[in-house]
N, C-alpha and C positions, 0 to 999 in steps of 0.2 A: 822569482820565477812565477810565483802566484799571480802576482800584481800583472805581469808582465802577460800573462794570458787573457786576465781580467780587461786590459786595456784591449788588445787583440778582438777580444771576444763582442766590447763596446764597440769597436773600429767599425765591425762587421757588419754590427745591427744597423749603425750611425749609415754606414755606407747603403746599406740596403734600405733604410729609411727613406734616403734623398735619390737613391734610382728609381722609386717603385712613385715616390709623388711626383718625381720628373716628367716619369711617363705615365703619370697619368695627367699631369699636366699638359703635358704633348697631344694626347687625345683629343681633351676639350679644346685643346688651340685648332687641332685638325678637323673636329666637326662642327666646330663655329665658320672656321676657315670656308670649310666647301660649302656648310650651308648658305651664308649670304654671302657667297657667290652669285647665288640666283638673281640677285638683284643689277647685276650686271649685265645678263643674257638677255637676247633680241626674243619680243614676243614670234617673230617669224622666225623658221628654222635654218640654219645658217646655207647660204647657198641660191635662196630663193626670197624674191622681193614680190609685193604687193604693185600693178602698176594701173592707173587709169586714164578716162582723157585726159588731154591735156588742160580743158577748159572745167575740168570739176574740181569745184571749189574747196570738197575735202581736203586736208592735206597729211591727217595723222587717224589710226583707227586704232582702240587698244583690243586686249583679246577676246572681251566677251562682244564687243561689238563684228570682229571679223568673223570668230565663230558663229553667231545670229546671223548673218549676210550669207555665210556660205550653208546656212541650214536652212535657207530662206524661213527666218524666222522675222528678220525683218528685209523689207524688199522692197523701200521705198529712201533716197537718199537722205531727205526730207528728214527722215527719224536718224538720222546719226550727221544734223548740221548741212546737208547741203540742200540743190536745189528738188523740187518738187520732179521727180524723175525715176522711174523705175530703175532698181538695182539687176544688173544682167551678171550673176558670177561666172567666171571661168577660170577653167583648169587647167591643166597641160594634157590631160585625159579627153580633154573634150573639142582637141585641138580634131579631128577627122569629122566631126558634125560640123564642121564651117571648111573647111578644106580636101581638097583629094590626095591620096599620096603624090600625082605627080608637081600637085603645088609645093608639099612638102618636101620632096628630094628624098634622096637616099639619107636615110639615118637623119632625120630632119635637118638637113642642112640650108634649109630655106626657112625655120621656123622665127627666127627673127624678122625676114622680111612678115612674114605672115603676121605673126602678134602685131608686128606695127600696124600693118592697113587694119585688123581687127580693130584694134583701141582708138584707131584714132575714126572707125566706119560707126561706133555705137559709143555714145557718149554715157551714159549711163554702166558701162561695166566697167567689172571691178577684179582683173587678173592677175593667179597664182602662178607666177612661173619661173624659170630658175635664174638666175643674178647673168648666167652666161646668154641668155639670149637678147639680152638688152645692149645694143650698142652705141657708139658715139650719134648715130643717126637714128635713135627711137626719138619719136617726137612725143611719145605720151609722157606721163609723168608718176614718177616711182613716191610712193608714198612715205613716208620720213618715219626710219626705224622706229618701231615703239618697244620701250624696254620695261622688263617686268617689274613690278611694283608693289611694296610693302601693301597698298589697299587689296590689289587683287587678289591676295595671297593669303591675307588674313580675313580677309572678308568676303572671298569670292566662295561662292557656293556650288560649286564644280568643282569634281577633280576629274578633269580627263588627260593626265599627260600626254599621249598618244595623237590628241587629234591634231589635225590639219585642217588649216594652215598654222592654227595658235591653235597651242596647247593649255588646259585650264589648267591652273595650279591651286585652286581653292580650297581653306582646310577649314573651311567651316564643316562640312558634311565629316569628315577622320572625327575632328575635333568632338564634335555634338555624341557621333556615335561611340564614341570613348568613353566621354563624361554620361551617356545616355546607360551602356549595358553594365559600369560600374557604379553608376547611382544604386539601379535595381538591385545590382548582385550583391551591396551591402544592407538592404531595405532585406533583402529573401536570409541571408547571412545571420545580420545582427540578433533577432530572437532568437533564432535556436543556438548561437556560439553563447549569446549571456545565460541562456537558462542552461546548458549545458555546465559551463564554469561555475555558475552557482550551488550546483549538483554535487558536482565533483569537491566544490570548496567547502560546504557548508552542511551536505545531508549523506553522501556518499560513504559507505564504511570501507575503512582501507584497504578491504580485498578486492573491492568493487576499484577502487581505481587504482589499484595495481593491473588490473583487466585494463580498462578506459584508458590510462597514461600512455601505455605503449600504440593502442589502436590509433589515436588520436595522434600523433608521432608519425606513425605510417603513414596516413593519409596525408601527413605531410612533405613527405619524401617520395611521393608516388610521382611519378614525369607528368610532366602537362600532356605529353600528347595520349600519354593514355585515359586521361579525362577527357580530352576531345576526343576517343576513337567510342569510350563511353557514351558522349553526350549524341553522339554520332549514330548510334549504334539503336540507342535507348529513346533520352529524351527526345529526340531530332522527331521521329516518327510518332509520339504519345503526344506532340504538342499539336503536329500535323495533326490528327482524329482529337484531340480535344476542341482544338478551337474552329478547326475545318478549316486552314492554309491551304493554299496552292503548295505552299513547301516548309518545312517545318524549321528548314534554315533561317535562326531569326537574330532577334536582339534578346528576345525573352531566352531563348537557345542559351545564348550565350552567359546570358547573366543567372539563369540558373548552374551552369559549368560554374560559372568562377567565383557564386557563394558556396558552391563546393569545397572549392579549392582556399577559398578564404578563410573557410571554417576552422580550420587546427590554428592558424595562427589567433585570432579572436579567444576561442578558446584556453591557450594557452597562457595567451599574455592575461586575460583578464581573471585568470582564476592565480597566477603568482599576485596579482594585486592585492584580490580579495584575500587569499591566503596572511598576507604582507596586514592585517588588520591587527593589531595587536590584541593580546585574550582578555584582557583585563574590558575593552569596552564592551566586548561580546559580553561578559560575565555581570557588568556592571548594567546594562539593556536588560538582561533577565533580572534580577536582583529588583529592577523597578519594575516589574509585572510584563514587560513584556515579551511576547511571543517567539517562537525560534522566528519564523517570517517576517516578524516584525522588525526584530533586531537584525534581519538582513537585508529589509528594505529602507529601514531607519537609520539603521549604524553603517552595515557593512559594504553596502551601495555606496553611500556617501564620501564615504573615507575612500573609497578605492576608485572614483570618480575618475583621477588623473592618469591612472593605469589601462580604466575600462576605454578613454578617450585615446589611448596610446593606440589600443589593440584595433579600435575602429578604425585609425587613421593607416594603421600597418595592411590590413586588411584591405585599405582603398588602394594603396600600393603596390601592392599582391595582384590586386584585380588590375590597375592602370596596365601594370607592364605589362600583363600576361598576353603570348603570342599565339603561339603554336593551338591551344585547346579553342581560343576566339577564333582564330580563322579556320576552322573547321568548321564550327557549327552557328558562326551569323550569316550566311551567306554570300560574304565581302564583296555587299554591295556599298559604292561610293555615293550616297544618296542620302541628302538629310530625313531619319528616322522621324514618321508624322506618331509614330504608334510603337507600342516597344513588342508587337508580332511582325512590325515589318523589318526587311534583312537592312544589312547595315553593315559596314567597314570600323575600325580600330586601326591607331596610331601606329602602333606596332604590328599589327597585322600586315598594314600596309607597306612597311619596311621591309619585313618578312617575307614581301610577294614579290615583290617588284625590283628590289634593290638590285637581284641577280642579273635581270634583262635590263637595266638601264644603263643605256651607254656611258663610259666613264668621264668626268668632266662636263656633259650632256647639261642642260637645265631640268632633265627628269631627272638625275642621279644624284644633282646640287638640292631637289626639293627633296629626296627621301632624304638627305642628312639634314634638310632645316624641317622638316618631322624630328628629327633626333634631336635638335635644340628644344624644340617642343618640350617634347618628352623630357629632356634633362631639365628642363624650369620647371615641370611639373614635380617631378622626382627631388627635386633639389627644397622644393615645397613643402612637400610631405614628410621628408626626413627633418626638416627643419621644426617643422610643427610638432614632430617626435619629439625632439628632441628639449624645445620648450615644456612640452605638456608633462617631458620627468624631471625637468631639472626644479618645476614650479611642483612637481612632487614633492623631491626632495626635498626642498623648504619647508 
């Protein structure tokens, strides 16, 4: 009977073992899946084509080039391959500055005749209009899908998924401001979590961190968003009057939140490390004359080296993902960060905003999940690096 439950009891575990990595298997298939998806979708929004003369020699434009055309940013053909020619944009908006309604009809039902004599009357423009008014008898010429692309995507320096007619999908700007407000927040972080743990490890009497153990505990269990209603509340307005911001919503905002929020972990890990020193070399540093300081910048720094690098690396972690406290108080603005007072976006921030309103299957909804592959190579990094830096403990 014994045995026979023992088995039962291994069944269970076995069996909930292989569900639980299944589905989490299923996951990363699904957010690999949707994410480079994106790489398949039309830089124009499905429905509506790019069309021009028939005698202009462009014949493909990617998205930061149609974006610039329709911002008249650039406005000569000349700069995007064709001939020396003023760029004329037009919209479906802008169809009643060249037309009267009764040219247009009821419900524009003459808007095809109309685009056509437009396109084919101004050889230099360049129209946004919808796939249905082009017919067998348009004599311009529809410019050749442009589909989105690993460069633009990783090295495009825009994020605007919204605009029209191409949407930017650039994660240089998420990216920088990710790596930008958790650099800082482990630079603001790192001294006071190691001088703290050296405290508690090394000088501290055991009543004192019987106080500190638990405090330091909470502060780790407290919700992110109550740190950002904090840093909201508090630092948001002290940065403003310190540095004299227009708004105090920043990156520095942020990365003061989330050395915050990094601090217990830091803490905690590095003071089991240094604790983890064995007494005998503590004992044997004084014995040869030197000082308590000495012997814990000599001895007990060194030896707990791979612990302290553990607790940094957890800490960069803590900080990467963290959602909820970062979009509150950097501004989330999509904008690469020149200055760490100016506002800025995060990875997950940005998952966090947008994911709700992005239409499903959409190319905005495909790039917040290839954010999530981001994120998971990044995450997958840092764990990994954990996970070396105790195993070469260990040894």
């Amino acid at each position: 009977m014994k045995k026979l439950l023992e088995k039962i009891v291994t069944g269970i575990i076995t069996c909930s073992g292989f569900i639980t990595s299944l589905i989490i298997l299923l996951i990363v298939l699904f957010l690999f899946s949707e994410g480079f998806g994106l790489f398949s979708q039309k830089t124009i929004e499905d429905g509506y084509v790019l069309v021009v003369n028939k005698n202009n020699p462009v014949n493909e434009l990617n998205a930061k080039q149609i974006k610039e055309i329709f911002d008249e940013d650039i406005t000569n053909w000349k700069e995007v391959g064709g001939q020396d020619e003023k760029i004329m944009p037009f919209r479906l908006d802008d169809m009643q500055k060249y037309f009267t309604e009764e040219e247009l009809g009821d419900e524009y039902v003459n808007a095809d005749k109309c685009i056509d004599e437009l396109v084919n009357e101004h050889s230099g423009i360049v129209a946004f209009i919808p796939d249905a008014f082009i017919n067998d008898k348009f004599t311009g010429k529809k410019l050749q899908e442009h589909q989105i692309s690993f460069q633009e995507v990783f090295f495009g320096n825009e994020w605007f998924p919204t605009a029209t007619p191409a949407a930017q999908f650039g994660f240089v700007p998420l990216v920088l401001g990710t790596v930008w407000v958790t650099v800082f927040a482990i630079l603001f972080a790192l001294p006071f979590g190691l001088s703290v743990a050296i405290y508690m490890s090394e000088v501290a009497s055991e009543k004192m961190k019987k106080i500190l153990k638990p405090v330091i505990e909470l502060l780790g269990g407290i919700p992110s968003v109550v740190y950002g209603f904090f840093g909201l509340i508090v630092i948001v307005p002290l940065l403003q009057d310190v540095f004299g911001l227009p708004v105090g919503e920043s990156g520095l905002a942020g990365a003061l939140v989330l050395a915050i929020m990094a601090l217990p972990t830091i803490i905690t890990v590095s003071q089991d490390a240094m604790q983890n020193c064995p007494r005998s070399q503590r004992e044997a540093s004084l014995a040869l004359g030197a000082s308590k300081w000495q012997t814990i910048y000599k001895v007990v720094m060194p030896y707990s080296i791979s612990g302290i690098t553990s607790a940094i690396v957890l800490g960069i972690g803590r900080a990467f993902g963290e959602t909820m406290a970062v979009l509150m108080v950097t501004g989330n603005a999509a904008v690469i960060p020149l200055s760490i007072t100016d506002p800025l976006r995060t990875i997950p921030a940005t998952i966090a905003a947008e994911l709700g309103e992005a239409p499903a299957g959409g190319p905005h909804y495909q790039s917040l999940f290839l954010l999530g592959v981001v994120l998971f190579f990044i995450t997958l990094i840092i764990n990994s690096s954990v996970e070396y830096i105790s195993a070469k403990n260990k040894k």
